[in-house]
N, C-alpha and C positions, 0 to 999 in steps of 0.2 A: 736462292735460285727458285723460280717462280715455273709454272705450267710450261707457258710459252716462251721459258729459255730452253728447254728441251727439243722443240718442234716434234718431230713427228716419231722418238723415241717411244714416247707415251700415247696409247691409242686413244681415243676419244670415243670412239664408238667400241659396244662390245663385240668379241670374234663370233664371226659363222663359225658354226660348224661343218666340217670340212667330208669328206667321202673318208679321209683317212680317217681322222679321228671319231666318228662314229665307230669304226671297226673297233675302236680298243677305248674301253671307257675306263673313267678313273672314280679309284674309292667312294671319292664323295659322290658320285656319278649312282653309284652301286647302293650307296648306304640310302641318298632318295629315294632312290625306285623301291626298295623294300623296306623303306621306312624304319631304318635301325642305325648305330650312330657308324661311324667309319673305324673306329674300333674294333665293332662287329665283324667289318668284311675283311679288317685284318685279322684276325682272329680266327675267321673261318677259312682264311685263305692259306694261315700258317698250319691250321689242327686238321686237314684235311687233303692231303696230292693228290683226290683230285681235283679239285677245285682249280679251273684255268685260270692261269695269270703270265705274267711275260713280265719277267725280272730283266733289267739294263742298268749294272748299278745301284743306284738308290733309289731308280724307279722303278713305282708297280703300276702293270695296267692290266686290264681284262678283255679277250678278245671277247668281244659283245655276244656271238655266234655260242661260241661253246659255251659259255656261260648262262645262254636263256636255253641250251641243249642241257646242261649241266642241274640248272634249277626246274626245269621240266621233269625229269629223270627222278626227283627227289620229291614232288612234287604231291601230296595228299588231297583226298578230294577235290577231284575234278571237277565234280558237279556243281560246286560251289561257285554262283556268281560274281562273286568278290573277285575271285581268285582267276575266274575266264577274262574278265575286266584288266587285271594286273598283269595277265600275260599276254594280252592284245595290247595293251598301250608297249609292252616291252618290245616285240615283235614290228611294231609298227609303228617309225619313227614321225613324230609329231610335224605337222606340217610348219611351225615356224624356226625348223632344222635343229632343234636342241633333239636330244635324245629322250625316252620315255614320255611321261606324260606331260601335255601342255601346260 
């Protein structure tokens, strides 16, 4: 079975990101933006309540809001420009509609 026996089950272009799913981002979502592997955000996500998340089953996802309120709150040296940089691309979603940095 070939591409185009499928028709349009199979997308061709990749998804926009949508109003919903910017609200609630997923591990690997989390592991770019902080640059550490998705084991990491599972790992901080298990060894810490508070840390937001939203369990359905076998999925995890992160409500985007509490979680840049969350990493804020924890947050060491403000003055650091690295770090005003990584929390402005997080806060303000990229104009070619992915999340975080462009």
């Amino acid at each position: 079975m070939n591409r185009r026996d499928l028709g349009p089950l199979v997308p061709t272009t990749p998804r926009a990101t949508t109003e919903a799913s910017a609200r609630y981002l997923t591990t690997a979502q989390i592991a770019e933006l902080l640059q550490v592997s998705a084991k990491s955000v599972y790992r901080w996500a298990a060894g810490d309540p508070t840390f937001p998340r939203l369990k359905i089953g076998g999925t995890v996802r992160f409500p985007r809001e509490r979680l840049l309120r969350w990493l804020r709150d924890r947050e060491q040296g403000l003055g650091r420009p690295r770090m005003r940089k990584l929390m402005r691309s997080l806060v303000e979603p990229a104009s070619n509609g992915r999340v975080g940095r462009a």
